[in-house]
Rosetta silent file (secondary structure, phi, psi, omega in degrees, C-alpha in Angstrom):
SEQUENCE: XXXXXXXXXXXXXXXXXXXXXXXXXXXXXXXXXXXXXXXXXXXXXXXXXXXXXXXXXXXXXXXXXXXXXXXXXXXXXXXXXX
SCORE:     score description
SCORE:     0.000 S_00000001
   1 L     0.000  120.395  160.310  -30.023  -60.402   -8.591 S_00000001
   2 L  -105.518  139.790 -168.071  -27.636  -60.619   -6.027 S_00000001
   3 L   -66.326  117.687  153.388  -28.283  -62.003   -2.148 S_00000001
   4 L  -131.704   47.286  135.350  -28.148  -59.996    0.614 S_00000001
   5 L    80.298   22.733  176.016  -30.037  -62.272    2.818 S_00000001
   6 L  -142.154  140.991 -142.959  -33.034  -60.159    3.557 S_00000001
   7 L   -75.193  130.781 -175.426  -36.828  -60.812    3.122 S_00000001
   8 L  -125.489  172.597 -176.593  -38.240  -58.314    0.372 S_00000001
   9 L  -119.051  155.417  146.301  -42.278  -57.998   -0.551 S_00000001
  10 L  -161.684 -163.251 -175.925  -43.564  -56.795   -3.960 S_00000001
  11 L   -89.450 -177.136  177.476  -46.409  -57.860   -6.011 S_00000001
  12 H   -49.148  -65.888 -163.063  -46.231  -61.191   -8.211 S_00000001
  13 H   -73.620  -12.696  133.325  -45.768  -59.333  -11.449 S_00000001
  14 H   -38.178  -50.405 -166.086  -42.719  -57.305   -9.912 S_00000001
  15 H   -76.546  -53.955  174.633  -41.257  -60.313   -8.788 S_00000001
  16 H   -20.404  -72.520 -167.143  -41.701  -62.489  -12.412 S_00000001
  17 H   -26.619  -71.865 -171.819  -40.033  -59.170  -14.067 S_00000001
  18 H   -53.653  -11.659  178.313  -36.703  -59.532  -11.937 S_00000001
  19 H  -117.850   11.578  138.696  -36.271  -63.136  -13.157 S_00000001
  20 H   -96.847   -7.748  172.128  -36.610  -62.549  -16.446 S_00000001
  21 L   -84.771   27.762  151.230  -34.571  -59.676  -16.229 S_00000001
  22 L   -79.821  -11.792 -176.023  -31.883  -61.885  -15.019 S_00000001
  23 L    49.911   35.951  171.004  -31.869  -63.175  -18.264 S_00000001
  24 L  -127.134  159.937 -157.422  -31.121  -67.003  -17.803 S_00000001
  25 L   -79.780   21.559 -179.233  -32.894  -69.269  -19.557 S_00000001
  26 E  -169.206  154.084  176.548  -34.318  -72.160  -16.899 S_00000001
  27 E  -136.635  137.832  138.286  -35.106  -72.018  -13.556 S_00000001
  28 E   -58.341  111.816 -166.082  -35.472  -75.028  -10.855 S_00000001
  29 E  -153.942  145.038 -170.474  -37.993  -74.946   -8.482 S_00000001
  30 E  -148.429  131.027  175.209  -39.542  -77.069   -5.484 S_00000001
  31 E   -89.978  142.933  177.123  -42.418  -76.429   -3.097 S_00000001
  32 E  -119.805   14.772  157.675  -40.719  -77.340    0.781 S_00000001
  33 E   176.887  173.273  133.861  -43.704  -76.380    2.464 S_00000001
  34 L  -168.784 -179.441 -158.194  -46.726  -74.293    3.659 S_00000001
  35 L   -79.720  137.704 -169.365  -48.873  -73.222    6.218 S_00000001
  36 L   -99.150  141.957  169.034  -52.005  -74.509    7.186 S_00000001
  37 L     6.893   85.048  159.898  -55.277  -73.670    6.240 S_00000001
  38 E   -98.892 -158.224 -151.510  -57.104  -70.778    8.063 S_00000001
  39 L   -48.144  -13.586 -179.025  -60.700  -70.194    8.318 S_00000001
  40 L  -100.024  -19.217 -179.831  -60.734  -69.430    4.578 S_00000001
  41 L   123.507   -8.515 -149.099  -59.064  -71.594    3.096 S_00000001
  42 E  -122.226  140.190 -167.864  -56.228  -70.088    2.167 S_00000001
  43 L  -123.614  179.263  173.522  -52.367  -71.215    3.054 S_00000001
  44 L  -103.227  177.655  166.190  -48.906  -69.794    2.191 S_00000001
  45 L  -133.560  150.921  159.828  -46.373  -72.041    0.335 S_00000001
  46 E   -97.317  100.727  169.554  -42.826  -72.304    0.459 S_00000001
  47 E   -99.668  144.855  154.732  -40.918  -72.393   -2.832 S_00000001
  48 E  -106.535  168.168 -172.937  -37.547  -72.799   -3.477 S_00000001
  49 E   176.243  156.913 -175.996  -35.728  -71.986   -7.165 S_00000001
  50 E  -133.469  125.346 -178.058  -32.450  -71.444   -8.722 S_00000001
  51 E   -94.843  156.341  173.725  -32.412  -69.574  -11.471 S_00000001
  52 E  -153.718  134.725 -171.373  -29.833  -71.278  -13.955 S_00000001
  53 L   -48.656  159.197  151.693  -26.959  -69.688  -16.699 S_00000001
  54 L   -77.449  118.296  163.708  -27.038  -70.882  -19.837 S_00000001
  55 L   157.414  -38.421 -169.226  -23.923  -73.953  -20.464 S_00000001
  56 L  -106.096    8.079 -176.087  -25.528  -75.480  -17.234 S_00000001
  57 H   -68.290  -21.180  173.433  -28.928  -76.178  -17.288 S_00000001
  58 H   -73.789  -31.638 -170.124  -28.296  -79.896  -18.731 S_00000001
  59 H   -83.279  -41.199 -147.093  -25.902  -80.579  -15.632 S_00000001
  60 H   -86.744  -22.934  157.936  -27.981  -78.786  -12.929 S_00000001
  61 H   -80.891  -18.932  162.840  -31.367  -80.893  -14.405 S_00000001
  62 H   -64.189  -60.926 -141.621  -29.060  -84.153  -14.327 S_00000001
  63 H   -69.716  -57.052 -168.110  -27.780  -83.118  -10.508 S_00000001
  64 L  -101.367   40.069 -170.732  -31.330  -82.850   -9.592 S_00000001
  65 L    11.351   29.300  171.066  -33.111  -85.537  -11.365 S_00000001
  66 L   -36.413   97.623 -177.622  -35.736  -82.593  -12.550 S_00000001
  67 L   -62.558  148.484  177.594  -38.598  -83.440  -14.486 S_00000001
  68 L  -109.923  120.025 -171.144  -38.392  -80.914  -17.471 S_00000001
  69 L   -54.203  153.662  155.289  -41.317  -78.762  -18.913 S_00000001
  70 H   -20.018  -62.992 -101.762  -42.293  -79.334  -22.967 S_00000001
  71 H  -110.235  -57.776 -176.789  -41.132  -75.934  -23.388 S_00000001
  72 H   -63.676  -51.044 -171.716  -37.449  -76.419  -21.987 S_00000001
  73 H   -74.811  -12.872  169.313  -36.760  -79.834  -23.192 S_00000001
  74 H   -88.184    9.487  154.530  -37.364  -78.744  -26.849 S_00000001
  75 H   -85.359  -48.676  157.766  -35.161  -75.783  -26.441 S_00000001
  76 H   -55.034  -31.518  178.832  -32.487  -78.172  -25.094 S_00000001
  77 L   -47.817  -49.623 -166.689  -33.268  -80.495  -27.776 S_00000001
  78 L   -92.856    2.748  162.886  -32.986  -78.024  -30.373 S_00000001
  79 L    94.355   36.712  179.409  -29.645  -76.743  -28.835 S_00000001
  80 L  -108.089   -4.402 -173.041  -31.214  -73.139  -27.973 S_00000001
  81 L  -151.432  126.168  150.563  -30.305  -74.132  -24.076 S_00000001
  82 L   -73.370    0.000    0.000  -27.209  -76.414  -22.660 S_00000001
C-alpha cells in the first residue's frame, strides 16, 4: 500500500486482506480517539498503525515501548521475526 493521502471506505474484511497482502509480519497500533456515544450506543474510534518490514520490528517495538502479543513475541523469540 502506498499513501496518497485520501480517505477510502470498504468493508472490514477488505480492509484486513490489504494488510496481509502487504506481507509484513507485525503491525503497531494505538487507539487516539473516538466519538461520543449517540442515542445507541454506538461511537467511532480512531486507530492509528504502522505496518512493519521484517529486520525492524525489534527496533520499531523498542522505539515505541510496545507491549507485544504472545503470538509475536514467540516468533521473535524463535527468530521467525527481527
Amino acid at each position: 500500500m502506498r499513501t496518497d493521502n485520501k480517505w477510502h471506505a470498504s468493508t472490514l474484511g477488505h480492509f484486513v486482506s490489504l494488510l496481509i497482502d502487504a506481507g509484513d509480519p507485525a503491525v503497531l497500533f494505538r487507539s487516539v480517539g473516538e466519538s461520543g456515544e449517540d442515542e445507541y450506543g454506538q461511537y467511532m474510534e480512531q486507530i492509528t498503525f504502522v505496518l512493519i518490514p521484517d529486520g525492524h520490528v525489534r527496533h520499531a517495538i523498542a522505539e515505541q515501548g510496545a507491549g507485544v502479543h504472545k503470538t509475536l513475541a514467540a516468533l521473535i523469540d524463535a527468530g521467525k521475526v527481527t
